[in-house]
PDB file of N, CA, C and O in Angstrom:
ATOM      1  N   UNK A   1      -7.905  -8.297  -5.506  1.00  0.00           N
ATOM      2  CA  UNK A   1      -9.038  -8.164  -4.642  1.00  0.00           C
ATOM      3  C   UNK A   1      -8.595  -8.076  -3.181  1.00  0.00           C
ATOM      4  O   UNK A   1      -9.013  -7.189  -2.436  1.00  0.00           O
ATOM      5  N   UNK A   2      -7.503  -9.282  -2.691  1.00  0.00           N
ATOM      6  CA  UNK A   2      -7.595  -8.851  -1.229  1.00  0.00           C
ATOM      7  C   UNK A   2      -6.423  -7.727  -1.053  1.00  0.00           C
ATOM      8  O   UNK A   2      -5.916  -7.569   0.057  1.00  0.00           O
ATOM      9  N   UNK A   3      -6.010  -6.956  -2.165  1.00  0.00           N
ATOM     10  CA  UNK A   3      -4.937  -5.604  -1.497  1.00  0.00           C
ATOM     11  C   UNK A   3      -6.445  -4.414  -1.729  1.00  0.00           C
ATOM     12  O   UNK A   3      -6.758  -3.493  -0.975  1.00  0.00           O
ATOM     13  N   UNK A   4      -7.027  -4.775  -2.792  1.00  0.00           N
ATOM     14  CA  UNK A   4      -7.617  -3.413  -2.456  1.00  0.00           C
ATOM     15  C   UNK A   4      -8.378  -3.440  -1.119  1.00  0.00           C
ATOM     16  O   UNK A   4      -8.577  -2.313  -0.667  1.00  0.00           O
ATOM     17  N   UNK A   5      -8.907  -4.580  -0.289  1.00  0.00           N
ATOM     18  CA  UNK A   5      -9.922  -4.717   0.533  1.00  0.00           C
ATOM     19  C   UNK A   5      -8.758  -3.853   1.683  1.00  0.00           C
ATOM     20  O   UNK A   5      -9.116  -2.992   2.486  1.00  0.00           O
ATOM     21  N   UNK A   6      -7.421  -4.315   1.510  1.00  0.00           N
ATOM     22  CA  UNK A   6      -6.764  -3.712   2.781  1.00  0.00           C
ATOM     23  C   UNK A   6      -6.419  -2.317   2.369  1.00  0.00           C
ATOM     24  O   UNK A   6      -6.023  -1.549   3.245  1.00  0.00           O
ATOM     25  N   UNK A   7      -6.532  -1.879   1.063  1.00  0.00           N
ATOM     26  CA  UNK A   7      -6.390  -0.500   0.821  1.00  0.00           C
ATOM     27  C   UNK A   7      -7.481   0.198   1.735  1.00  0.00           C
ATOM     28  O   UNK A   7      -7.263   1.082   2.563  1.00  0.00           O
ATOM     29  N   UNK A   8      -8.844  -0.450   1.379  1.00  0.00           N
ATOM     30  CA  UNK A   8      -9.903  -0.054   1.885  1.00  0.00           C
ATOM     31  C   UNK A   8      -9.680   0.623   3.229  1.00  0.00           C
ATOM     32  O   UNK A   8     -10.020   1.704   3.710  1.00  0.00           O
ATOM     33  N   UNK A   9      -8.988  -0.409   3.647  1.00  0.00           N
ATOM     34  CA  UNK A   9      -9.410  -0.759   5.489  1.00  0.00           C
ATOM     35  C   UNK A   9      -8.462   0.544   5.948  1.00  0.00           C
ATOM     36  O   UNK A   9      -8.911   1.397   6.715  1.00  0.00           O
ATOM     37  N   UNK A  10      -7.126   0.611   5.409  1.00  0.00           N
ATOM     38  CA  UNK A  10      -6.050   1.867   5.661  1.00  0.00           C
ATOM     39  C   UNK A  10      -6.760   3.229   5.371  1.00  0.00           C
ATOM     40  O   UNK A  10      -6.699   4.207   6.117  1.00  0.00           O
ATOM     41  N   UNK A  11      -7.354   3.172   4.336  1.00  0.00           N
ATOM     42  CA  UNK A  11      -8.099   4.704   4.383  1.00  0.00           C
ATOM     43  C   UNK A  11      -9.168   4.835   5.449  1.00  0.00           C
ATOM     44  O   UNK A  11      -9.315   5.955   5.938  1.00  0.00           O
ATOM     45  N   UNK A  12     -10.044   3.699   5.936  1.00  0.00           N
ATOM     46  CA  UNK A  12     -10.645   3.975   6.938  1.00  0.00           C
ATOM     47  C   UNK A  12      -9.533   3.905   8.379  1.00  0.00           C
ATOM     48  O   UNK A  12     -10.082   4.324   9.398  1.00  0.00           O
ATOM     49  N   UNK A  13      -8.206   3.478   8.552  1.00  0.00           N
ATOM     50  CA  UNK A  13      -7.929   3.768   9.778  1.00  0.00           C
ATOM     51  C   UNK A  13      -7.969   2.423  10.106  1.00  0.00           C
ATOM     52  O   UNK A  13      -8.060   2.529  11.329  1.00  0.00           O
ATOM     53  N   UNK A  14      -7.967   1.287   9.894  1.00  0.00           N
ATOM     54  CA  UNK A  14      -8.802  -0.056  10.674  1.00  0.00           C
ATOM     55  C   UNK A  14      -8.067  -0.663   9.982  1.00  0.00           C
ATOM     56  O   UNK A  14      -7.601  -0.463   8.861  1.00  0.00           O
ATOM     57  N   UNK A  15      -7.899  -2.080  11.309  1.00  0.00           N
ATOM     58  CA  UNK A  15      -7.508  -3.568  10.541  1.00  0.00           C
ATOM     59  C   UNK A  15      -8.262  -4.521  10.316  1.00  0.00           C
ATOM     60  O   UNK A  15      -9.033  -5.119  11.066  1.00  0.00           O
ATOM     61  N   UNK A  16      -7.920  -4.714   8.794  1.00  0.00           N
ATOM     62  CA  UNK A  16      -8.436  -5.614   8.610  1.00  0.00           C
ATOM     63  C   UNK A  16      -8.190  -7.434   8.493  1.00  0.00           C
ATOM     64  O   UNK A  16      -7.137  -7.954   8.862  1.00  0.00           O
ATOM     65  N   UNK A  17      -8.982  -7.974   8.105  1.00  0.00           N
ATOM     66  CA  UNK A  17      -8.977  -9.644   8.324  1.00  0.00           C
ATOM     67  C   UNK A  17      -9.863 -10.557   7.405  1.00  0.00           C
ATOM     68  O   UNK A  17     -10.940 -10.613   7.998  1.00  0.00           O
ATOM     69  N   UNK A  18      -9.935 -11.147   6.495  1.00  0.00           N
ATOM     70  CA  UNK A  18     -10.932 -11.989   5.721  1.00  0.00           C
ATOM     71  C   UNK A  18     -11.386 -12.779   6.968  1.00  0.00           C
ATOM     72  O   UNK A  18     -10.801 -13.246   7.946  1.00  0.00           O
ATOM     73  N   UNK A  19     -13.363 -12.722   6.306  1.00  0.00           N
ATOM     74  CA  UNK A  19     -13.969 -13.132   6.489  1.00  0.00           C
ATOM     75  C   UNK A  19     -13.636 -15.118   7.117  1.00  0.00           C
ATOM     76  O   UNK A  19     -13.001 -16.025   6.579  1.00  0.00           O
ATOM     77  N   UNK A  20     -14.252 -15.075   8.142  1.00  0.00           N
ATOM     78  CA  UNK A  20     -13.892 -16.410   8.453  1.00  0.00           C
ATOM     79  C   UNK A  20     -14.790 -17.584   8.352  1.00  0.00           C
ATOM     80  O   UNK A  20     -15.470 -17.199   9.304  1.00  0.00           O
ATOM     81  N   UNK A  21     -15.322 -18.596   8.036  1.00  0.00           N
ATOM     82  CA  UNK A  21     -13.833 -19.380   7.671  1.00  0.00           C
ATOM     83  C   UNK A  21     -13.751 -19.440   6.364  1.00  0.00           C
ATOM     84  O   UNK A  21     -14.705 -19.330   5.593  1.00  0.00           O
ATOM     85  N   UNK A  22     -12.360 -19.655   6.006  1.00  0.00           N
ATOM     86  CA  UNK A  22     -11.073 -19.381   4.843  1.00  0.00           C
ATOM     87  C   UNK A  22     -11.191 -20.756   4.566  1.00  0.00           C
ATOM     88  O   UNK A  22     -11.439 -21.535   5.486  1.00  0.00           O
ATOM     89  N   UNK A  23     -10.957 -21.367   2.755  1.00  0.00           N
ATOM     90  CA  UNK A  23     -11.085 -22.469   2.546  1.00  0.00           C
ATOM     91  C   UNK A  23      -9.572 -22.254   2.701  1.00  0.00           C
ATOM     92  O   UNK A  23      -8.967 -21.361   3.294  1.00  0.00           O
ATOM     93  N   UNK A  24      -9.047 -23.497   1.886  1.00  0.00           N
ATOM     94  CA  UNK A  24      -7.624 -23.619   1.819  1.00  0.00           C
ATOM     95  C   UNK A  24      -6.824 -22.806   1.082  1.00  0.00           C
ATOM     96  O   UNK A  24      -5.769 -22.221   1.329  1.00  0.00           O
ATOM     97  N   UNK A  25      -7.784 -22.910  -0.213  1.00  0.00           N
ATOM     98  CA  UNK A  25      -7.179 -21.929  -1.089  1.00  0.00           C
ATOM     99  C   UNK A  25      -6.718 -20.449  -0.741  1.00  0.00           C
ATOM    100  O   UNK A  25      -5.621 -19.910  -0.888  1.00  0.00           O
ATOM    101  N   UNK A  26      -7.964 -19.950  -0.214  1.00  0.00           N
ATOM    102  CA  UNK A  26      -8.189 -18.825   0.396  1.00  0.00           C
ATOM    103  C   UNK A  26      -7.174 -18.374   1.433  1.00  0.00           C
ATOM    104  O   UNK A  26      -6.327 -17.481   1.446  1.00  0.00           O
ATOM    105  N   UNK A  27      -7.598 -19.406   2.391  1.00  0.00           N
ATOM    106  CA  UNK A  27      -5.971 -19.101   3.636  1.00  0.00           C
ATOM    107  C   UNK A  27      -4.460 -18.837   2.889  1.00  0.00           C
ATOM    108  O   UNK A  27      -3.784 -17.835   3.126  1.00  0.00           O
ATOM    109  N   UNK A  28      -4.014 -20.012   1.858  1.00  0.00           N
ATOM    110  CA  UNK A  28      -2.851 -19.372   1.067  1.00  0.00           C
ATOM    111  C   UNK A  28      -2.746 -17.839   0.792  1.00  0.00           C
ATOM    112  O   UNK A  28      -2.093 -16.907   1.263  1.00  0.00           O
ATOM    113  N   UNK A  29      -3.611 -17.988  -0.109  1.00  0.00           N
ATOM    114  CA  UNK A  29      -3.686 -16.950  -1.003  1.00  0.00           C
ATOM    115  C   UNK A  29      -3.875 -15.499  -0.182  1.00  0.00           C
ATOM    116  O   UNK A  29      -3.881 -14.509  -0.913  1.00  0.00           O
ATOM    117  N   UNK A  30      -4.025 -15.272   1.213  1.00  0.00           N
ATOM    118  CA  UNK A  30      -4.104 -14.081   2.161  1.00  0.00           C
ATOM    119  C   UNK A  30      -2.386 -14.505   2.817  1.00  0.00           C
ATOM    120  O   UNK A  30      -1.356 -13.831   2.812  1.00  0.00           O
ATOM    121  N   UNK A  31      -2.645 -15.798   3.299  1.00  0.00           N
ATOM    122  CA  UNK A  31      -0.897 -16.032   3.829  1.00  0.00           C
ATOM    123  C   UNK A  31       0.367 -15.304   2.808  1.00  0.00           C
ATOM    124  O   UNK A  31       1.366 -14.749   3.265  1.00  0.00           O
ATOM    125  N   UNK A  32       0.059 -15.453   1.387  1.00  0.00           N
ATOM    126  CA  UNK A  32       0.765 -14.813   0.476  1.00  0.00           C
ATOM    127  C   UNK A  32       1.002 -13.789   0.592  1.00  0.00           C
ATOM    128  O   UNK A  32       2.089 -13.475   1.077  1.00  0.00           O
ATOM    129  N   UNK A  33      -0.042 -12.705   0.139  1.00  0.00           N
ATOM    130  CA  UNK A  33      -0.050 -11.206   0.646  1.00  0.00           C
ATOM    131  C   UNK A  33       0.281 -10.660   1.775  1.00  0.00           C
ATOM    132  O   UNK A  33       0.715  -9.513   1.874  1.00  0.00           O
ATOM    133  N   UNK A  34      -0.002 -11.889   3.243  1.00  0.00           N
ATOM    134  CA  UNK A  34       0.460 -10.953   3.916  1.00  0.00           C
ATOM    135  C   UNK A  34       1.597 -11.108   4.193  1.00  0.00           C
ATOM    136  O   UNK A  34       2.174 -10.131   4.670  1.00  0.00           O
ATOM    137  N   UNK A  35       2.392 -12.421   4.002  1.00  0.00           N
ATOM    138  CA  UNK A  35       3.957 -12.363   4.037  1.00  0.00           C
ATOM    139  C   UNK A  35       4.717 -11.334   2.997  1.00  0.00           C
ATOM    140  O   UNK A  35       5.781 -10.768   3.247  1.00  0.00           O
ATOM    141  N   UNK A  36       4.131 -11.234   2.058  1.00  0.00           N
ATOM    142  CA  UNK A  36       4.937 -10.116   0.998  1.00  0.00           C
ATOM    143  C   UNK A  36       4.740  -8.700   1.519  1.00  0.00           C
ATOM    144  O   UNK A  36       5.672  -7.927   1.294  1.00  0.00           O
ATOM    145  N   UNK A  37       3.797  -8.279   2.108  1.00  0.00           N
ATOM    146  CA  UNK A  37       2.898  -7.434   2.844  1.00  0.00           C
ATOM    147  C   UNK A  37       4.339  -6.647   3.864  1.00  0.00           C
ATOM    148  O   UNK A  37       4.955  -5.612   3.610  1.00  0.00           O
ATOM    149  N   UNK A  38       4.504  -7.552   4.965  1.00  0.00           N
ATOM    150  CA  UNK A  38       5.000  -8.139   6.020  1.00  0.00           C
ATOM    151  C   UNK A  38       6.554  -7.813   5.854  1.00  0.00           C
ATOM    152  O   UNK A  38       7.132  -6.968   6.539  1.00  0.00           O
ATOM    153  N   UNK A  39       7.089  -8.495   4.976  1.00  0.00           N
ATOM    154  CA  UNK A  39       8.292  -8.805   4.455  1.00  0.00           C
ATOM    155  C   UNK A  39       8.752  -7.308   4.126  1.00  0.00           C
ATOM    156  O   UNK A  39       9.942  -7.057   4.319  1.00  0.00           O
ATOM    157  N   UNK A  40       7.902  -6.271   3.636  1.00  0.00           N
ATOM    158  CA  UNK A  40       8.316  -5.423   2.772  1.00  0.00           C
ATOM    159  C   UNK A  40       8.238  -4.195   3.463  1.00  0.00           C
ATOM    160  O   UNK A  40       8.986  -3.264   3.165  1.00  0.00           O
ATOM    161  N   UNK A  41       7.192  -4.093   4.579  1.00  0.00           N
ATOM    162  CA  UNK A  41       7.213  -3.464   5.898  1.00  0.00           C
ATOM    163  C   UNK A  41       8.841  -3.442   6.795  1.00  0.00           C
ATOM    164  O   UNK A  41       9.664  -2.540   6.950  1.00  0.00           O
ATOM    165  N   UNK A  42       8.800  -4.875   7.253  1.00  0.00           N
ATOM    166  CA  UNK A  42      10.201  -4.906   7.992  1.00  0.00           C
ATOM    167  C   UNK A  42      11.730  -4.591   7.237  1.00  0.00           C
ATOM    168  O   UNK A  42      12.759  -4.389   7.882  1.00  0.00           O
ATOM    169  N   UNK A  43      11.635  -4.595   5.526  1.00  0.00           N
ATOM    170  CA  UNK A  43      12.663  -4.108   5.059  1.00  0.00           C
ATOM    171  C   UNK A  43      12.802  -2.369   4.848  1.00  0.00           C
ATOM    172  O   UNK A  43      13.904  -1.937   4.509  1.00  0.00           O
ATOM    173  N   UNK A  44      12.066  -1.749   4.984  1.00  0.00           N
ATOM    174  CA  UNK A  44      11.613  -0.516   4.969  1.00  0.00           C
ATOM    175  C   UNK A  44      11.674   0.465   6.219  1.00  0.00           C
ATOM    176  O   UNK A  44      11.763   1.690   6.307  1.00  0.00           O
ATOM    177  N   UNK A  45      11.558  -0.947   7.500  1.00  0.00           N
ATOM    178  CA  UNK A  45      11.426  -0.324   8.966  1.00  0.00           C
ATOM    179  C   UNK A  45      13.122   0.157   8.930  1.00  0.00           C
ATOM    180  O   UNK A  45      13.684   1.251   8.978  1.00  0.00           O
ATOM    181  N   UNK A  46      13.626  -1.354   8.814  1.00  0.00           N
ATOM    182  CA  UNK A  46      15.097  -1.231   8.946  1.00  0.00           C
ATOM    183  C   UNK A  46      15.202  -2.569   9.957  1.00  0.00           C
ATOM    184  O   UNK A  46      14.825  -3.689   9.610  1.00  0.00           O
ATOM    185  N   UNK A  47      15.803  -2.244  11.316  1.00  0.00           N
ATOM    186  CA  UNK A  47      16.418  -3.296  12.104  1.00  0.00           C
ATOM    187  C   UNK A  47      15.139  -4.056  13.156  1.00  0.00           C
ATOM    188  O   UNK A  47      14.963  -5.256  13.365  1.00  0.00           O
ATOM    189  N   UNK A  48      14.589  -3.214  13.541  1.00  0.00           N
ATOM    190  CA  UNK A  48      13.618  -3.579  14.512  1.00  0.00           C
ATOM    191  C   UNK A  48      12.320  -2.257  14.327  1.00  0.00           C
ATOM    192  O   UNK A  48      12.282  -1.050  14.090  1.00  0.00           O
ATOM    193  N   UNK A  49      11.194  -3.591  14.659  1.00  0.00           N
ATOM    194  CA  UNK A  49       9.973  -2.765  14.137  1.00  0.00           C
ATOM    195  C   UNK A  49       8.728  -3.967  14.786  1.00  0.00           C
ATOM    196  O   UNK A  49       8.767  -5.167  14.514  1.00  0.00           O
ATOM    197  N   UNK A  50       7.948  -3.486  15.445  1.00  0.00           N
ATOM    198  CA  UNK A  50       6.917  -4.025  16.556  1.00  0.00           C
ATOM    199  C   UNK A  50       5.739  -4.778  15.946  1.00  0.00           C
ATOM    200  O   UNK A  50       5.229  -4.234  14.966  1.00  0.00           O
ATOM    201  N   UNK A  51       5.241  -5.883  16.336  1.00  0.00           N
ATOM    202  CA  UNK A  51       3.947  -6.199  15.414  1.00  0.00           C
ATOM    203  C   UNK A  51       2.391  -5.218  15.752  1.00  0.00           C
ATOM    204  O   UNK A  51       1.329  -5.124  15.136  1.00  0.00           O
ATOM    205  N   UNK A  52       2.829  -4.695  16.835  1.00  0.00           N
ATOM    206  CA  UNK A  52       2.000  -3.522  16.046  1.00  0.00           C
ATOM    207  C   UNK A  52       2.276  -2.094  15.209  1.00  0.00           C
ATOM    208  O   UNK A  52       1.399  -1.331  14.804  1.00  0.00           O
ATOM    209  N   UNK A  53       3.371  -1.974  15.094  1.00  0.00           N
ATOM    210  CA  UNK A  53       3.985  -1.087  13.801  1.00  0.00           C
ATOM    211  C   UNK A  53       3.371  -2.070  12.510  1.00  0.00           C
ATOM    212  O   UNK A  53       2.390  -1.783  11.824  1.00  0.00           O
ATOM    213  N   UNK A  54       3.956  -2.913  12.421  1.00  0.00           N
ATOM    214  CA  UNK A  54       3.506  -3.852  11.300  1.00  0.00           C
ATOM    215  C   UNK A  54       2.174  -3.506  10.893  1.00  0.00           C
ATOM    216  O   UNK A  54       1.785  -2.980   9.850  1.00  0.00           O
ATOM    217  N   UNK A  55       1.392  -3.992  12.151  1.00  0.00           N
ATOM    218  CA  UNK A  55      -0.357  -4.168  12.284  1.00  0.00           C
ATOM    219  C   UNK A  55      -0.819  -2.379  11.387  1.00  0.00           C
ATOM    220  O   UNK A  55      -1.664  -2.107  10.534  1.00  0.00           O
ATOM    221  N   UNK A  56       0.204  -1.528  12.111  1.00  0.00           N
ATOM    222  CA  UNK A  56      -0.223   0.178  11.538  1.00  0.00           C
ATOM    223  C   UNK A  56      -0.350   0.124  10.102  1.00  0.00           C
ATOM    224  O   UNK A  56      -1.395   0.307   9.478  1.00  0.00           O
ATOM    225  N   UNK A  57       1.003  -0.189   9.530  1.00  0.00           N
ATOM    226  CA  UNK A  57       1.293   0.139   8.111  1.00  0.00           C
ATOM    227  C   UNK A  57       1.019  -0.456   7.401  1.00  0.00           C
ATOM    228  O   UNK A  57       0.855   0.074   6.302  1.00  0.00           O
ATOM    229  N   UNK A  58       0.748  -2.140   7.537  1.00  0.00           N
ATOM    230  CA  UNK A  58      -0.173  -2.588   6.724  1.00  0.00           C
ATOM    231  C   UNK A  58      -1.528  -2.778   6.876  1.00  0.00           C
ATOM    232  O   UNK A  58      -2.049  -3.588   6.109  1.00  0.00           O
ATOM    233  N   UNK A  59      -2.231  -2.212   7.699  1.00  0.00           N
ATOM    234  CA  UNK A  59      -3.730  -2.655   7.742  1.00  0.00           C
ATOM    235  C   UNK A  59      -3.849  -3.967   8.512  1.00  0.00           C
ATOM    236  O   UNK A  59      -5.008  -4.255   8.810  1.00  0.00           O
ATOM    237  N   UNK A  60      -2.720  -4.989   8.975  1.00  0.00           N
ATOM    238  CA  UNK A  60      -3.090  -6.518   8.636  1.00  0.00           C
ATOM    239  C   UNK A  60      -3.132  -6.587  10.102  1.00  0.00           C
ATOM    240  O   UNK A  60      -2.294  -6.072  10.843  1.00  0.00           O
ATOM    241  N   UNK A  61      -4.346  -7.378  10.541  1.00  0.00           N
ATOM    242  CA  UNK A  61      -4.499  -7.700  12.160  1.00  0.00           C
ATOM    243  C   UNK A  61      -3.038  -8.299  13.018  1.00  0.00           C
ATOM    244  O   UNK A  61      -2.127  -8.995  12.570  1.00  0.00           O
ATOM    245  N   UNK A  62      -3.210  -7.780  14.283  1.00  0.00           N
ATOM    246  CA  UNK A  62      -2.112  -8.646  14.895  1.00  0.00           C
ATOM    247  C   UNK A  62      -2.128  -9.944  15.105  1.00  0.00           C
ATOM    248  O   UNK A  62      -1.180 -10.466  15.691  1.00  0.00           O
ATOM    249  N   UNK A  63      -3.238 -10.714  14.650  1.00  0.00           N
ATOM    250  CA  UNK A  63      -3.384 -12.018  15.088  1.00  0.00           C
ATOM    251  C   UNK A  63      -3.035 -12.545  13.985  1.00  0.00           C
ATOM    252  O   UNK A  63      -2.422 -13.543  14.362  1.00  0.00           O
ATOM    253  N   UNK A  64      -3.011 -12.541  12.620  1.00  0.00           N
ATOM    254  CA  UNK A  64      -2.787 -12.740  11.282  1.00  0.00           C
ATOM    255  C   UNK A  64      -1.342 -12.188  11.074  1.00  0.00           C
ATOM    256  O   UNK A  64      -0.789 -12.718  10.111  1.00  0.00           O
ATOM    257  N   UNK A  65      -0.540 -11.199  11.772  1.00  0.00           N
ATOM    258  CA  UNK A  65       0.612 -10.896  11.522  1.00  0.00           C
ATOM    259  C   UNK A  65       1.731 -11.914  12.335  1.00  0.00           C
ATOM    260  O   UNK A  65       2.896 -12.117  11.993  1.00  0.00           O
ATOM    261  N   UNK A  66       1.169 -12.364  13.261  1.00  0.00           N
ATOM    262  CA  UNK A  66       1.434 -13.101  14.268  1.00  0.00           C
ATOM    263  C   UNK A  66       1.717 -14.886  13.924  1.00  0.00           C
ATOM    264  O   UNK A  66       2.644 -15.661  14.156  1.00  0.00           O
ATOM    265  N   UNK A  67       0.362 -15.000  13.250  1.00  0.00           N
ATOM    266  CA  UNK A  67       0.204 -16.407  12.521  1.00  0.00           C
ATOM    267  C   UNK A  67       0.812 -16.373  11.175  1.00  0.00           C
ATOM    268  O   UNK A  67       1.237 -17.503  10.940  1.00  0.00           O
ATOM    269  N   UNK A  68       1.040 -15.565  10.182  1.00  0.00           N
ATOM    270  CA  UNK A  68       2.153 -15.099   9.233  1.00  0.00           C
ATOM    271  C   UNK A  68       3.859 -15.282   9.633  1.00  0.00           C
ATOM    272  O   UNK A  68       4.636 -15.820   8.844  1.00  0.00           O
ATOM    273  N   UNK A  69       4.199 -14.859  10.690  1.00  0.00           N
ATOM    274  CA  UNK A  69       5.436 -14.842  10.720  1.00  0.00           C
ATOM    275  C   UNK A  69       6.017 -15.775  11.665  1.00  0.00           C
ATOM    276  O   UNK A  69       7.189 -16.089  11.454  1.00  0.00           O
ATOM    277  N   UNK A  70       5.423 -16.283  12.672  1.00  0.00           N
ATOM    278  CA  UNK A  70       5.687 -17.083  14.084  1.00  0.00           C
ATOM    279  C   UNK A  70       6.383 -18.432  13.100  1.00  0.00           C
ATOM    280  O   UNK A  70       7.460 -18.818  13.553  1.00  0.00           O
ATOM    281  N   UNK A  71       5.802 -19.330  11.571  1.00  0.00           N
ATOM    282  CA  UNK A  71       6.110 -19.922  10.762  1.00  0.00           C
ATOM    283  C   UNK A  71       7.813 -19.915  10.532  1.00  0.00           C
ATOM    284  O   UNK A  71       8.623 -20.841  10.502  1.00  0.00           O
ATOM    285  N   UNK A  72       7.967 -18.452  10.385  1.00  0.00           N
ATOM    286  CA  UNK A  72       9.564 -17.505   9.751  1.00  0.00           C
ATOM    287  C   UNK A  72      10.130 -17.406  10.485  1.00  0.00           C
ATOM    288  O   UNK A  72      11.307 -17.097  10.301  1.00  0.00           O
ATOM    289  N   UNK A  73       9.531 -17.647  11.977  1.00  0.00           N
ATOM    290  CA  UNK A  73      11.103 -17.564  12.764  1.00  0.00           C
ATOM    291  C   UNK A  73      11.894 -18.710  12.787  1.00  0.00           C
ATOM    292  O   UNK A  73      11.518 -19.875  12.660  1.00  0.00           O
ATOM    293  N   UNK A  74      13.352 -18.157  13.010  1.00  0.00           N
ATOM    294  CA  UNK A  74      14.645 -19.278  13.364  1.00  0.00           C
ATOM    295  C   UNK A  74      14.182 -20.255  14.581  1.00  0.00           C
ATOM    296  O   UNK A  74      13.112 -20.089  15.168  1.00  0.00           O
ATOM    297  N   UNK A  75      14.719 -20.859  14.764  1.00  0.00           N
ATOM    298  CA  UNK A  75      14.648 -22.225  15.405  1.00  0.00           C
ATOM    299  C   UNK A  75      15.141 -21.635  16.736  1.00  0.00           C
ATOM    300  O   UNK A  75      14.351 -21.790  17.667  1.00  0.00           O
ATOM    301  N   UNK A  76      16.308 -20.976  17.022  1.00  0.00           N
ATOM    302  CA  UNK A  76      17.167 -20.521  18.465  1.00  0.00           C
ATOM    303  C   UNK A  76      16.683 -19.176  17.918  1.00  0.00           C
ATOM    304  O   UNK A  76      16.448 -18.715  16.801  1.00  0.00           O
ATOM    305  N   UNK A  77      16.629 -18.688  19.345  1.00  0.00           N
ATOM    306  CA  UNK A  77      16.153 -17.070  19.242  1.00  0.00           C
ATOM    307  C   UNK A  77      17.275 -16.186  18.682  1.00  0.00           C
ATOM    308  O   UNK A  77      17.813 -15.977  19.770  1.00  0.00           O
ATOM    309  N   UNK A  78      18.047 -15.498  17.797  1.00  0.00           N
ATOM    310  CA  UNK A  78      18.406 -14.408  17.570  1.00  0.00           C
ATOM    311  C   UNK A  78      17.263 -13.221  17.504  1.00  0.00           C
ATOM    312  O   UNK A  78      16.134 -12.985  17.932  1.00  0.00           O
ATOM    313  N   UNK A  79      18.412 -12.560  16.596  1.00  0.00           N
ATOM    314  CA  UNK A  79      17.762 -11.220  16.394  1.00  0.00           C
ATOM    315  C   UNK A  79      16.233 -11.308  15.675  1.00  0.00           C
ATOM    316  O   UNK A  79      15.993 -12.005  14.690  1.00  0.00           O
ATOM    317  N   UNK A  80      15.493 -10.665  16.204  1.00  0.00           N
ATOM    318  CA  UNK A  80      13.695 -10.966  15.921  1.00  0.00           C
ATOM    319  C   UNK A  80      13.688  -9.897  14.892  1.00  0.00           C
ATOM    320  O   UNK A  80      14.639  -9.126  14.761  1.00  0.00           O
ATOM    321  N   UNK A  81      12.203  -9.829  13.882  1.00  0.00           N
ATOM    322  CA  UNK A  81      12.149  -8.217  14.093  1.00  0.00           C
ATOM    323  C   UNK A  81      10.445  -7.894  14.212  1.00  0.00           C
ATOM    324  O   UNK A  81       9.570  -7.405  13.498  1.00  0.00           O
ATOM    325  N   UNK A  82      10.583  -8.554  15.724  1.00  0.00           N
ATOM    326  CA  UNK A  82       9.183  -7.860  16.155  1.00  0.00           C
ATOM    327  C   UNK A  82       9.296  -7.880  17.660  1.00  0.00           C
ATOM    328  O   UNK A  82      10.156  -8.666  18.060  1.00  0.00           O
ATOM    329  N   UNK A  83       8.839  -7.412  18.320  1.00  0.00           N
ATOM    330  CA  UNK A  83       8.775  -7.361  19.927  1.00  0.00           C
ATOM    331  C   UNK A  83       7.498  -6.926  20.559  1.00  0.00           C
ATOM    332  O   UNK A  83       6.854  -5.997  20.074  1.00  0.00           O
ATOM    333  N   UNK A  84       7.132  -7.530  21.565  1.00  0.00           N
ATOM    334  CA  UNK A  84       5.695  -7.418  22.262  1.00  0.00           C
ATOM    335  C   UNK A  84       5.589  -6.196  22.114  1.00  0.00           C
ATOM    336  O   UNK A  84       6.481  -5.352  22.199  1.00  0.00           O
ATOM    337  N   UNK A  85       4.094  -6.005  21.804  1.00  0.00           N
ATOM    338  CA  UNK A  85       2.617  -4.300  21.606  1.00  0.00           C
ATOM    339  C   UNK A  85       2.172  -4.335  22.651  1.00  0.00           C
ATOM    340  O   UNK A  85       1.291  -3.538  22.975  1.00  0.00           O
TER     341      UNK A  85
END
């Protein structure tokens, strides 16, 4: 249910975002998708790739791509793979 909703949203052009507010379950269960989402984008980009490239190819808002990965970063800054939109 929530890939086709973002299938949806890519054929219209638009990002999308579940409805707010998200129980707990719910928040997982989108955090899931969009880290796999996410994950599979930046292996595909290659080395470096923007959170709004991200935001393009998957449908998934920048504020949700943002709150998805900010979790995944390293502790000391190395190599990122996102850089200010």
């Amino acid at each position: 249910m929530i890939e086709f909703s973002y299938l949806l949203s890519q054929r219209e052009g638009k990002l999308g975002s579940p409805e707010k507010p998200l129980s707990d379950l719910g928040l997982l269960g989108y955090r899931a998708y969009w880290a796999e989402k996410i994950v599979e984008t930046v292996l595909v980009a290659g080395e470096e790739i923007s959170v709004d490239e991200i935001a393009q190819a998957t449908s998934i808002t920048h504020a949700d791509v943002m709150n998805t990965c900010v979790p995944c970063l390293p502790c000391r800054p190395a190599r990122t793979f996102y850089r200010s939109y």
